[in-house]
C-alpha positions as CSV (number, residue, x, y, z in Angstrom):
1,X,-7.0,12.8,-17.1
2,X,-9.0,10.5,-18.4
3,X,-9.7,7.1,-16.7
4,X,-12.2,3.6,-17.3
5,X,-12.4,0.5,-15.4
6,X,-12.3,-2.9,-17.1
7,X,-14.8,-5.0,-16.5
8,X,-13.7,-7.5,-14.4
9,X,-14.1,-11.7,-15.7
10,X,-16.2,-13.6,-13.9
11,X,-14.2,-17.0,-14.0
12,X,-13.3,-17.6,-10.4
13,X,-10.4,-19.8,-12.1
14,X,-9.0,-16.9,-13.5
15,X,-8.4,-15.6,-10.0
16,X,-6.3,-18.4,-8.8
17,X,-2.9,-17.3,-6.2
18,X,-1.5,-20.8,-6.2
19,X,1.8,-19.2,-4.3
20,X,-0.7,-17.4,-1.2
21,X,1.1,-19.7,1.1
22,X,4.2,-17.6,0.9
23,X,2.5,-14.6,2.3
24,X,-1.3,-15.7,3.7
25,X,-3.3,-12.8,3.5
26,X,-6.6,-12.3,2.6
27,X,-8.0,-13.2,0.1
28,X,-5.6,-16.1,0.1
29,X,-5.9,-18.3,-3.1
30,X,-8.6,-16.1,-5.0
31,X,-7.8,-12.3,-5.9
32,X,-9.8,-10.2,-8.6
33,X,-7.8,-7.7,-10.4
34,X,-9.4,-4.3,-11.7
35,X,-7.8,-2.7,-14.3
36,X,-8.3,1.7,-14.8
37,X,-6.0,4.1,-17.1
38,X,-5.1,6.6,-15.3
39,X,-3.5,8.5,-18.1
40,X,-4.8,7.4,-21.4
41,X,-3.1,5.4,-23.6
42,X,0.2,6.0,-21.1
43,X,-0.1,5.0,-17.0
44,X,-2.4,2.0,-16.1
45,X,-3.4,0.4,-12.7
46,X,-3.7,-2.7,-10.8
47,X,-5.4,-3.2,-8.3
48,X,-5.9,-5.8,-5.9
49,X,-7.1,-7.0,-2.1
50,X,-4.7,-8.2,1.1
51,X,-5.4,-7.4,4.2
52,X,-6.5,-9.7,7.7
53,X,-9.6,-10.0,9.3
54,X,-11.3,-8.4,6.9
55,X,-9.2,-5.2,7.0
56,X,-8.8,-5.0,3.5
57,X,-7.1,-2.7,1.7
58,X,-6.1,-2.2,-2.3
59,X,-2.3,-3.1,-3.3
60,X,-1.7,-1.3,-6.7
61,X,0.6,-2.2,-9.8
62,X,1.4,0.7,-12.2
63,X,1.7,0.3,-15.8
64,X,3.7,3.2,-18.0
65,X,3.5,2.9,-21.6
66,X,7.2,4.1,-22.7
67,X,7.7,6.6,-25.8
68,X,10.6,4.5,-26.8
69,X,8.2,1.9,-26.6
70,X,6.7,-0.9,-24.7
71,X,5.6,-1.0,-20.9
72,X,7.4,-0.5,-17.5
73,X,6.1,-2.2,-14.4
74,X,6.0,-0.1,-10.8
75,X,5.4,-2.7,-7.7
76,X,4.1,-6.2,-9.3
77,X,0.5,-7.7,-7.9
78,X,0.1,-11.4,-7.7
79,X,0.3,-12.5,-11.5
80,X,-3.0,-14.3,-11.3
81,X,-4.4,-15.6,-14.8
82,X,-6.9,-12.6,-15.1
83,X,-4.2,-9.9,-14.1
84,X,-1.9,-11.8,-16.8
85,X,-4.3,-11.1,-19.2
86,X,-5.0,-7.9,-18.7
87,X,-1.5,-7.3,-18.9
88,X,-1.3,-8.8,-22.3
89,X,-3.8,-6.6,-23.4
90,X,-1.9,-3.6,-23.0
91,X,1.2,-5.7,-24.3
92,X,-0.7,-6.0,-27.6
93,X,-1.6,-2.9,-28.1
94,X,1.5,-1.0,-26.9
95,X,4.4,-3.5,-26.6
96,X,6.2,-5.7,-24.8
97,X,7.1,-5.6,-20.2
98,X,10.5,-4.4,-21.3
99,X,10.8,-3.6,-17.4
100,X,9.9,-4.5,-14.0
101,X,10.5,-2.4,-10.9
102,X,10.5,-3.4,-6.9
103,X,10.8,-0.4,-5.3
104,X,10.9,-1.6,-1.5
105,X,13.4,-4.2,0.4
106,X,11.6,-4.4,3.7
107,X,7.6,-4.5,1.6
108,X,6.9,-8.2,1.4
109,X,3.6,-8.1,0.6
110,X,5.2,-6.1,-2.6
111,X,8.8,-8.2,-3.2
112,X,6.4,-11.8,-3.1
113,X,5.0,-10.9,-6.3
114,X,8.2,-10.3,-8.5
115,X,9.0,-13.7,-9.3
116,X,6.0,-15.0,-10.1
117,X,5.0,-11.6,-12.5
118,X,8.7,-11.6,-13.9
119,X,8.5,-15.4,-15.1
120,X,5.6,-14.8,-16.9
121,X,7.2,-12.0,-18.7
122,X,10.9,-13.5,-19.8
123,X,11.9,-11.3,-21.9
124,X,11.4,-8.1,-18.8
125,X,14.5,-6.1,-16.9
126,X,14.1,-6.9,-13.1
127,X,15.2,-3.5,-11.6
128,X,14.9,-3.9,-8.2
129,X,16.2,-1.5,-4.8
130,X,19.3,-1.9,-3.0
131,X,20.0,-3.9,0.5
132,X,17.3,-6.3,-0.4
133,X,16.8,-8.6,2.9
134,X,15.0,-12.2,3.9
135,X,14.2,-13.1,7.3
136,X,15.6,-15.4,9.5
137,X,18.2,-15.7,6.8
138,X,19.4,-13.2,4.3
139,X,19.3,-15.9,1.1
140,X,20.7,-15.1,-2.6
141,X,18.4,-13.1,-4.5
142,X,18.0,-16.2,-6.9
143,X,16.9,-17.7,-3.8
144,X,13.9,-15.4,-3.4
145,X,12.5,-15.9,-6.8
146,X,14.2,-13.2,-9.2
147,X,15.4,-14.3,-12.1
148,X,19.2,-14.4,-11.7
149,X,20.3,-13.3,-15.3
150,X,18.1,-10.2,-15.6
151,X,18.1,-9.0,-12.4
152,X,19.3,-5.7,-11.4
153,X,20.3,-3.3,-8.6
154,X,19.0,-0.4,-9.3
155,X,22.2,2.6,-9.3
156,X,21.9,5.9,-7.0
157,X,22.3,7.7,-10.0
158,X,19.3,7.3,-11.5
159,X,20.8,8.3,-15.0
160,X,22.8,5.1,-15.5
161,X,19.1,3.1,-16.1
162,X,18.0,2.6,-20.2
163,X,14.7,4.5,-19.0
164,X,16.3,7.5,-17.9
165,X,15.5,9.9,-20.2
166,X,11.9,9.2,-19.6
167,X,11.8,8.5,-15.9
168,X,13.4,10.1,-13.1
169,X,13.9,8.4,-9.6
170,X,15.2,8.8,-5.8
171,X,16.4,6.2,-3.1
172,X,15.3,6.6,0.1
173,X,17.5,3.9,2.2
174,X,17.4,3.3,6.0
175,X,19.5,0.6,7.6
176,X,17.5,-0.3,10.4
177,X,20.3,-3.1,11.7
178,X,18.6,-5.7,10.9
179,X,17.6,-5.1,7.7
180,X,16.9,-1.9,5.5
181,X,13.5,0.1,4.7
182,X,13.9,1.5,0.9
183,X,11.9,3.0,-1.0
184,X,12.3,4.2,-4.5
185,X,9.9,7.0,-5.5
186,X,9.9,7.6,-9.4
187,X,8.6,10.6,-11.7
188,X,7.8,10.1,-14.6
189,X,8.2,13.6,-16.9
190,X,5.6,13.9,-19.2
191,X,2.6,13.0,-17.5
192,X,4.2,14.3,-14.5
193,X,2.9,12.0,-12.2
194,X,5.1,10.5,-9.0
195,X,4.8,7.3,-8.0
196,X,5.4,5.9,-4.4
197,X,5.5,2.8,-2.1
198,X,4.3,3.1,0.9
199,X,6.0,6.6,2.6
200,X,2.8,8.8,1.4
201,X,-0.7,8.0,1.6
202,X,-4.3,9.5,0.9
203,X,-7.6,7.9,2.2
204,X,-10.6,8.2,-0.3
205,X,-14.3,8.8,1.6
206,X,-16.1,6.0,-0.2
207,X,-14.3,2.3,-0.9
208,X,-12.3,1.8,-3.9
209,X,-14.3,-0.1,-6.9
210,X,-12.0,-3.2,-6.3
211,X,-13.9,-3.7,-2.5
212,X,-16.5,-3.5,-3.7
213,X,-17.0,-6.3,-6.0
214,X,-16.8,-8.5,-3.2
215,X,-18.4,-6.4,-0.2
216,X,-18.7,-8.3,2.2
217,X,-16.0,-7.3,4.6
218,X,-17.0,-3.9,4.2
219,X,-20.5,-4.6,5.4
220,X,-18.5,-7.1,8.5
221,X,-17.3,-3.9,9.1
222,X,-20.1,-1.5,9.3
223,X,-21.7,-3.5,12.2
224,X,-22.2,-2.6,15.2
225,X,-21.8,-5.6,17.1
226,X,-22.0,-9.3,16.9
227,X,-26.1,-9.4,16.8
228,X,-27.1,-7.3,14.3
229,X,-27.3,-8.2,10.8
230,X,-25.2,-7.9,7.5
231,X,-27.4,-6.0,5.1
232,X,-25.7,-4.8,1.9
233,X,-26.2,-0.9,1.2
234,X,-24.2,2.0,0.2
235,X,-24.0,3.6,3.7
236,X,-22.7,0.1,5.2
237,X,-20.4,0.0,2.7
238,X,-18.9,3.5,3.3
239,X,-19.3,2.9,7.1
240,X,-17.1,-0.4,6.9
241,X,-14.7,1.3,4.6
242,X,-13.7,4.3,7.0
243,X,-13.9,1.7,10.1
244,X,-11.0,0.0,7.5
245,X,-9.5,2.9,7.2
246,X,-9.0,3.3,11.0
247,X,-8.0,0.0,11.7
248,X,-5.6,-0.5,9.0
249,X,-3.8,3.0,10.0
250,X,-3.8,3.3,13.6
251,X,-4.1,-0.9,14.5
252,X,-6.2,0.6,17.9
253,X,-7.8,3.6,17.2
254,X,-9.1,5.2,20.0
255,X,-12.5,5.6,18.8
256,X,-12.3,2.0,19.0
257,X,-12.9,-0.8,22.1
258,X,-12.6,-4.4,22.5
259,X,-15.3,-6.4,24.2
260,X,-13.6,-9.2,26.5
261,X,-13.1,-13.1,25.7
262,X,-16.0,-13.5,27.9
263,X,-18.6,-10.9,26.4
264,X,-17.2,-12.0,23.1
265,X,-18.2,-15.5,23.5
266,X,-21.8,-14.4,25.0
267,X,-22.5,-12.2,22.0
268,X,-21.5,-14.9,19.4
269,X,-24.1,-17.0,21.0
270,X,-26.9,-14.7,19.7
271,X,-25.1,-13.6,16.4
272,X,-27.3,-14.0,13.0
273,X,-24.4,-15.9,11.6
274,X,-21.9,-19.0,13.0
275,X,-20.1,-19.7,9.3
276,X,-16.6,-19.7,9.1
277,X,-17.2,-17.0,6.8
278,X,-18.3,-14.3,9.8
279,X,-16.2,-16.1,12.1
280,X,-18.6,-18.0,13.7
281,X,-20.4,-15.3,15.2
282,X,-17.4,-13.6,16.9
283,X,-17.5,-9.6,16.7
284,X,-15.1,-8.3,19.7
285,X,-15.4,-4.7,18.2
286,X,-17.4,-1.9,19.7
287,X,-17.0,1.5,18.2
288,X,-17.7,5.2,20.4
289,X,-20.4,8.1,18.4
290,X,-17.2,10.1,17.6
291,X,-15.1,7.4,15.4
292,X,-15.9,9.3,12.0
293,X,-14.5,12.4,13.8
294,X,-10.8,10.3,13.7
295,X,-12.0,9.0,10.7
296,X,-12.1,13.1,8.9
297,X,-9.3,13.8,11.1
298,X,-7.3,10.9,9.0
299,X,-9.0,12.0,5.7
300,X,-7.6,15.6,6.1
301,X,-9.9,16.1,2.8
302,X,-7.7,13.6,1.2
303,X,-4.3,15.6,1.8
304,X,-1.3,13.0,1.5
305,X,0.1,11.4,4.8
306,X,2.8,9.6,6.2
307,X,1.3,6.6,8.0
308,X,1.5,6.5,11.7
309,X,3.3,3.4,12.1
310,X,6.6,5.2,9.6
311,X,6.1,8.3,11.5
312,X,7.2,6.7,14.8
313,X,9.3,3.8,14.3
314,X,11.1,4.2,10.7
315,X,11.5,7.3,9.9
316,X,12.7,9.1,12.6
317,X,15.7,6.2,12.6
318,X,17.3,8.7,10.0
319,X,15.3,12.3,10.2
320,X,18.0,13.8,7.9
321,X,18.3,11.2,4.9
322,X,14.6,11.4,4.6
323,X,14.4,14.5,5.0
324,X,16.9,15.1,2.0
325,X,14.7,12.2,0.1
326,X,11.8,14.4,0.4
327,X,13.4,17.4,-0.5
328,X,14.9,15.7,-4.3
329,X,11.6,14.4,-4.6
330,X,10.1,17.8,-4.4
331,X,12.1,19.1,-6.8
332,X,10.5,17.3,-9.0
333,X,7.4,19.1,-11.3
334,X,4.8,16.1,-10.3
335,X,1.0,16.9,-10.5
336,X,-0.4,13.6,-9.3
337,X,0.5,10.4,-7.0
338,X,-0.1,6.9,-7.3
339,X,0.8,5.2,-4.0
340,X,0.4,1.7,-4.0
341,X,-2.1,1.4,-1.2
342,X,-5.4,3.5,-0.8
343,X,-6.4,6.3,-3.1
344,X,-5.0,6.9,-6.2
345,X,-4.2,8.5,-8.3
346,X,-4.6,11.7,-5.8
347,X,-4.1,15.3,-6.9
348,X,-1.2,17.0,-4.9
349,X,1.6,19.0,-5.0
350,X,5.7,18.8,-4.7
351,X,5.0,21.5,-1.4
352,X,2.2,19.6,-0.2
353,X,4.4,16.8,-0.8
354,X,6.8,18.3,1.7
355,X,4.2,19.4,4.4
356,X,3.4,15.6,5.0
357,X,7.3,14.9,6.0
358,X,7.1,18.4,8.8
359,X,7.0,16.1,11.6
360,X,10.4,15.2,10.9
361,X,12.1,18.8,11.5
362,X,13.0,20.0,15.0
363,X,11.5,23.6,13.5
364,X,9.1,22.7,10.6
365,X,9.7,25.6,8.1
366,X,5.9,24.2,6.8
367,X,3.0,23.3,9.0
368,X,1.7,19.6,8.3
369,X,-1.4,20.1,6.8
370,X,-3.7,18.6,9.4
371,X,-1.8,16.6,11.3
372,X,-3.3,13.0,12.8
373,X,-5.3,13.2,16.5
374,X,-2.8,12.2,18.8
375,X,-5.6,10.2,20.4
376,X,-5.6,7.8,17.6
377,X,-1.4,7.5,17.6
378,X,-1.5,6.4,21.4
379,X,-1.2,3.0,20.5
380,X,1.5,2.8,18.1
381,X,3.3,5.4,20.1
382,X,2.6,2.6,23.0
383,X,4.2,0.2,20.9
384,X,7.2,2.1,19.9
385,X,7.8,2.6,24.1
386,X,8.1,-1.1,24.5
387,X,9.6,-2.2,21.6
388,X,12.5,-0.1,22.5
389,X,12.5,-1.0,26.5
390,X,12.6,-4.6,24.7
391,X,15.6,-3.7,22.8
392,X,14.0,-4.9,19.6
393,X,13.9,-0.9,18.3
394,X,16.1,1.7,18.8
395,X,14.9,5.1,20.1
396,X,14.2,7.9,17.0
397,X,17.4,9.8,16.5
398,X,18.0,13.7,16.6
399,X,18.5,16.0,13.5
400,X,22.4,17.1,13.4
């Protein structure tokens, strides 16, 4: 594997997000887009930044350059001038976006994008998953931006698609009642390389290259509390990352307090900094000696992971259909995963693959390879207990 990073353009205009008010995340109107091959001359990523507060984390397009030629797009990014562009490079060189994937119908922050990207590629396919839902109001998909002549539900059987013989894929689709969580994981053969939505994750140890050209919430993060000052090294940066990590995983991990309104208010008072920019000062976050302990625990030496907040309230809705996901998925000869959050790509196996989805099974037949603390799931465990009481989720159902 052979990878490069494209030097990003320094035009802030070519960063513009005019549509951020559909979906206000950070970093709202202005998001830089770093380009890498992943697999020369074939598989190509995007990434970008959302996140809130300053809990920033990448959100990744992937780019496959066809044999029958020209490109197919996995999980749009905002379609910002600069991303565009880079998107036309590769069109120059290796053909036209013949198509365009969404491969979620309960991701937002993934199915706001494919409008936008499709329009600016008219000639592109719109594959998208099943059960596609809009809240308050299930609307007409036209509705929701995709274009309505080229638009396409993608089949069960992934044979019936014009990239089949190239690209292999599986549905993972739980109705939830109110809406569905899908997720469609596809292989692609020759580079044998398996890309996924959100169901598997891996954590790098240092921040991703796209973080850092902007580091600032990194070194926000890397504080340790409202007084001291932001100063811009490598170890700041890799302390803010992980503290990232934690937050954006576990919401409330327990290595993790919160100072009261009252404290909070004090402490602004004597912060270096009272911008908008740092909040005016306000820091409620204090953090215990043994957060990088949760922070290697969630690292697991970069083993892939199911995310705590799909291990308690999603998945087990239908313990079975995943689990017969993740076995068809495993069938599958992959070598590598791009996921469209975190690391990637990250080296891994079909069995390790597996391992991630044991806490599903009432008598694993693997062992999850370093399972989370159960200190850090408290919360979201929390969570799950009252949204159930509240009648808002339903309690995780048995294997039959």
């Amino acid at each position: 594997m052979t990878s490069r990073v494209e030097s990003p353009d320094e035009n802030p205009k070519d960063w513009l997000w005019p549509f951020w008010p559909a979906l206000p995340l950070y970093p709202y109107n202005k998001r830089r887009t770093l380009c890498r091959e992943v697999v020369k001359d074939t598989i190509w990523t995007f990434d970008q930044l959302h996140g809130i507060l300053y809990t920033i984390i990448p959100i990744r397009m992937t780019v496959i350059k066809l044999d029958a030629g020209g490109l197919l797009v996995y999980a749009p990014v905002a379609a910002t001038p600069e991303c565009v562009r880079l998107v036309k490079e590769l069109v120059a060189q290796h053909g036209e976006v013949k198509y365009i994937i969404l491969p979620t119908s309960s991701g937002l922050e993934h199915k706001v994008f494919v409008g936008p990207f499709a329009r600016c590629f008219p000639q592109a396919q719109v594959w998208i998953a099943p059960h596609q839902w809009s809240f308050p109001w299930n609307m007409p998909l036209s509705w929701l931006g995709f274009p309505q002549k080229r638009t396409h539900i993608l089949p069960e059987d992934s044979s019936q698609v014009p990239f089949a013989d190239e690209l292999d894929y599986a549905i993972l689709d739980i109705n939830l009642g109110r809406g569905s969580f899908v997720e469609v994981a596809i292989f692609h053969k020759r580079s044998r390389t398996l890309l996924v939505t959100d169901t598997v994750l891996s954590i790098p140890e240092d921040p991703p290259a796209i973080s850092q050209l902007d580091p600032y919430p990194l070194l926000f993060h890397a504080r340790e509390n409202a007084q001291q000052r932001i100063t811009d090294n490598v170890t700041n940066r890799r302390q803010g990352w992980q503290r990232i990590c934690l937050f954006a995983i576990y919401f409330r991990p327990s290595a993790l307090q919160l100072t009261g309104l009252g404290q909070m208010l004090r402490d602004a008072t004597q912060a270096q900094d009272h911008s908008p920019k740092a909040y005016f000062g306000l820091f409620p976050f204090r953090w215990q000696e043994n957060w990088q302990q949760s922070f290697t625990a969630l690292r697991g030496h970069g083993r892939p992971f199911v995310a705590p907040i799909l291990q308690t309230l999603i998945l087990p809705q239908a313990p079975n259909r995943v689990l017969n996901w993740v076995n068809q998925v495993a069938k599958w000869d992959f070598q590598q995963i791009i996921a469209c959050h975190f690391d990637a790509p990250f080296a891994t196996s079909p069995n390790e693959f597996r391992q991630a989805f044991a806490f599903l099974e009432k008598n694993p037949s693997s062992v999850s390879n370093q399972p989370l603390l159960e200190t850090d799931m408290q919360f979201i465990q929390e969570l799950e207990s009252n949204l159930v009481q509240r009648g808002i989720a339903t309690p995780a159902k048995n294997q039959v």
